[in-house]
C-alpha distance (Angstrom), angle and dihedral (degrees) to the residues before:
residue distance angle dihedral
X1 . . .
X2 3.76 . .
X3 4.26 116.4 .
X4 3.40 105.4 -123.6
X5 4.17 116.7 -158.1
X6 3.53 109.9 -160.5
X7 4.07 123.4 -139.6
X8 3.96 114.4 -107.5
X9 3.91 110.4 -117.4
X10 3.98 112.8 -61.2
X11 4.00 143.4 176.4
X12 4.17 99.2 -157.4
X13 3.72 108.8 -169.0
X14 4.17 123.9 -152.1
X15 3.73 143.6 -170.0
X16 3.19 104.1 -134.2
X17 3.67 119.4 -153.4
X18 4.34 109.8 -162.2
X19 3.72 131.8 -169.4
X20 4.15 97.3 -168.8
X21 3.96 114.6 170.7
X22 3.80 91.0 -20.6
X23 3.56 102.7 -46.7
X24 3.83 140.7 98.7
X25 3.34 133.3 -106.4
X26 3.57 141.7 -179.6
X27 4.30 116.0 -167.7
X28 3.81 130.8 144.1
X29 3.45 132.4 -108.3
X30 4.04 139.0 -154.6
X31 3.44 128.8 -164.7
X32 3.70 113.0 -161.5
X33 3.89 115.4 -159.0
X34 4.26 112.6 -171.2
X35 3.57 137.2 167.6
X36 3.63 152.0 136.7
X37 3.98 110.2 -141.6
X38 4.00 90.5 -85.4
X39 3.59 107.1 36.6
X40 4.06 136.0 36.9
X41 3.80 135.5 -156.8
X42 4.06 120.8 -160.9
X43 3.48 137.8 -167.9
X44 3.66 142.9 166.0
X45 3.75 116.4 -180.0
X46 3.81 123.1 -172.9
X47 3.92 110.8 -152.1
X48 3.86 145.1 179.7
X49 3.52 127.7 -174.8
X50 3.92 90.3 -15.1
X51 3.46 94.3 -48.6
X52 3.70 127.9 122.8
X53 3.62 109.5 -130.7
X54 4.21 99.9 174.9
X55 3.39 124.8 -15.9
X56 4.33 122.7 -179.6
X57 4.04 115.9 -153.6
X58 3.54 115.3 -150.3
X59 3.98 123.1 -170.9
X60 3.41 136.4 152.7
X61 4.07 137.6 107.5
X62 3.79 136.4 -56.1
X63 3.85 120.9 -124.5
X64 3.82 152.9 155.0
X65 3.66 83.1 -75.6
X66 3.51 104.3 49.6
X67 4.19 125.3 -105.1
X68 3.49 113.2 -1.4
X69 4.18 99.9 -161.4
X70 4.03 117.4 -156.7
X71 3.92 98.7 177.0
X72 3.54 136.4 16.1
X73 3.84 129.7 -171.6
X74 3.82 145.1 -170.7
X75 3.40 129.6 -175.8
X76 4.44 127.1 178.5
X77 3.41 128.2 -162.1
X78 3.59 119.4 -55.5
X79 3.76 82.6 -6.8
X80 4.28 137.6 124.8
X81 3.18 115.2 -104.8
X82 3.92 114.6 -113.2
X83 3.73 126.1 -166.2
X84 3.79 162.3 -164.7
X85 3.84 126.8 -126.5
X86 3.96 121.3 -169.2
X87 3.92 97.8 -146.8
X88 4.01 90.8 -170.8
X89 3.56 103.1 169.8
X90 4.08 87.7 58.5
X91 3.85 84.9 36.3
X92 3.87 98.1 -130.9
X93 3.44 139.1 87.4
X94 4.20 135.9 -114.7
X95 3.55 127.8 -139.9
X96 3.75 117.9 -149.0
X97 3.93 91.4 -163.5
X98 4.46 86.0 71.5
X99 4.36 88.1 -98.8
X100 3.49 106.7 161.9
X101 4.36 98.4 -99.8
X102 4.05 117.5 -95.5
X103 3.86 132.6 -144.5
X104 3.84 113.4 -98.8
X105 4.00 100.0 -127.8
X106 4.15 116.7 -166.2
X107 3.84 117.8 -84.2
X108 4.37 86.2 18.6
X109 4.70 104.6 166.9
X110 3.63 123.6 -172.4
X111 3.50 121.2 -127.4
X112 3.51 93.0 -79.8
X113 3.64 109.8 31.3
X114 3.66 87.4 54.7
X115 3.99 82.8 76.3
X116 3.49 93.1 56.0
X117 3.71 94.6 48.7
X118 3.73 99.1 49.4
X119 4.26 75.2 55.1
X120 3.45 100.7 58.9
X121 3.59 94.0 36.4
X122 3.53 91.8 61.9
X123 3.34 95.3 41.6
X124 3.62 98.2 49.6
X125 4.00 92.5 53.8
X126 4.19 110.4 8.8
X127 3.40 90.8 177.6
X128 3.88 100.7 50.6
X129 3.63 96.5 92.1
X130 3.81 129.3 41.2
X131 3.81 125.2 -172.3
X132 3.77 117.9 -64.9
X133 4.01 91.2 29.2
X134 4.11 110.7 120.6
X135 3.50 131.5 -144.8
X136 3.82 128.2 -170.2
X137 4.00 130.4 -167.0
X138 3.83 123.4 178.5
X139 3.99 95.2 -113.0
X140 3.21 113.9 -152.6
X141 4.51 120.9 -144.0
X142 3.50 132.0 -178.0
X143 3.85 101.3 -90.3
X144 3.68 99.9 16.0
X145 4.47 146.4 33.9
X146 4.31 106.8 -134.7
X147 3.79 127.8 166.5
X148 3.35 111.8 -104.0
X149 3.94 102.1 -159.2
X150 4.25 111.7 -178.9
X151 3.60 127.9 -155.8
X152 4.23 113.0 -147.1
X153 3.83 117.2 -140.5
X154 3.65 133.9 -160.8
X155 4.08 107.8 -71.5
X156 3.76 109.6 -94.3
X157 4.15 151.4 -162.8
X158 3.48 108.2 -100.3
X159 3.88 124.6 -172.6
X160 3.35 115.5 -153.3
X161 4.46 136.3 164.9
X162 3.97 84.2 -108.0
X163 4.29 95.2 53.2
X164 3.51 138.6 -70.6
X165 3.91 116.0 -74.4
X166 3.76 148.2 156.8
X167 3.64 118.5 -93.5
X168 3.79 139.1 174.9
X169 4.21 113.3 -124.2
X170 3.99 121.5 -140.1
X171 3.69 118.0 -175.3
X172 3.51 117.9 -159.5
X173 3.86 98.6 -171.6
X174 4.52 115.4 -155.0
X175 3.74 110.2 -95.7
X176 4.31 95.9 -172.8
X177 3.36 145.7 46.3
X178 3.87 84.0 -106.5
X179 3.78 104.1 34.1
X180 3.61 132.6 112.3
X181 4.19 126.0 -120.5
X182 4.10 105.0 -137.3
X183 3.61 118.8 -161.1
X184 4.16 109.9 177.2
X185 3.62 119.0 172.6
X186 3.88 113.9 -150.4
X187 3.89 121.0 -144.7
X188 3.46 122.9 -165.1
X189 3.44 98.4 -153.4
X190 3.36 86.3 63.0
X191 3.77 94.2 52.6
X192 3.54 89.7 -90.9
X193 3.76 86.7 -68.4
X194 4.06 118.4 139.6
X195 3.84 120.8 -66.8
X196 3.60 93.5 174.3
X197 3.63 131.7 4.5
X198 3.99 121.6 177.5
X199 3.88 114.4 -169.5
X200 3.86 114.6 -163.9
X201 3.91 127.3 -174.4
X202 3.83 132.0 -165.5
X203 3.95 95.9 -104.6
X204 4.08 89.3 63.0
X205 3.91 97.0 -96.7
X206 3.66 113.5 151.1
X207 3.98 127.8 -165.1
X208 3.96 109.3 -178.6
X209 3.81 109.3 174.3
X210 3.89 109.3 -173.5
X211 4.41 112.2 -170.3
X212 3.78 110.3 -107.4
X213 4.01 98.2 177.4
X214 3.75 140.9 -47.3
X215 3.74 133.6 -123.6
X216 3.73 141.7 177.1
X217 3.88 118.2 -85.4
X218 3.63 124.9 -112.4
């Protein structure tokens, strides 16, 4: 089994650059990274002028095998929240927005946890994966379970508003007509957490979040 090395608590900041129904944007971003040795808390919260745009909740235990989730959420603007419960003891997982109910499969992240455990992967063993290996986690969204499968490339300069740094690229590449292409660069410096993550979907919508600085959270 892989050694996972979890990320002490964080607040990561981003610029994030948007192309949304053919038109630019430029928001901020925070990802919020808590926990106590057992149990974890996540956020990432896309805002303009105060205003929370989308924000993901992530919680759930830490283990031998990495982050366990048990409920994910996401909420828009001026929207419900929907979200995600990991039902583990009946090995499946429940929908609030009326999806039809998925099987729970071992190792199964959220949408944002799945960050977090590509981090502590990598920080647990650098050197376990080179470029060209794979790895694949049952990722769990608000309506629906996919595979996620990510390709590693060759470590790389990235430049970035917060410095420029080293950082590991994983490409996960859009399998459906609805699915989402992922490309997350990993920096060590930042305990292996994103410096730059660029989310692309089929109708032309573009979220590029680029690391500003980090601080403790409250």
């Amino acid at each position: 089994m892989p050694r996972f090395a979890f990320p002490p608590p964080v607040v990561l900041n981003y610029d994030v650059f948007g192309m949304s129904d053919g038109q630019q944007n430029v928001v901020g971003a925070a990802i919020t990274w808590k926990h106590d040795g057992e149990n974890y808390q996540a956020s990432l919260v896309v805002t303009k002028f105060l205003i929370n745009l989308r924000q993901w909740t992530s919680k759930g235990a830490l283990t031998a095998a990495g982050l366990a989730p048990v409920r994910f959420g996401e909420k828009g603007f001026r929207r419900a929240e929907v979200a995600s419960h990991f039902v583990r003891d009946e090995g499946r997982v429940i929908f609030s927005a009326n999806s039809a109910p998925a099987p729970l499969l071992p190792g199964a992240q959220d949408y944002l946890s799945v960050f977090i455990q590509l981090a502590s992967l990598w920080a647990g063993e650098p050197s376990r994966l080179t470029a060209g290996d794979t790895l694949s986690f049952q990722t769990i969204g608000p309506r629906q379970a996919e595979t996620w499968m990510f390709v590693v490339s060759p470590e790389e300069r990235v430049s970035v508003p917060g410095g420029n740094m080293q950082a590991i690229k994983l490409t996960r590449e859009a399998t459906g007509e609805y699915s989402t292409k992922a490309e997350i660069w990993l920096a060590p410096q930042l305990a292996y957490l994103p410096a730059h993550i660029r989310l692309s979907e089929p109708n032309g919508n573009v979220l590029d979040m680029v690391w500003t600085d980090s601080q403790i959270p409250k």
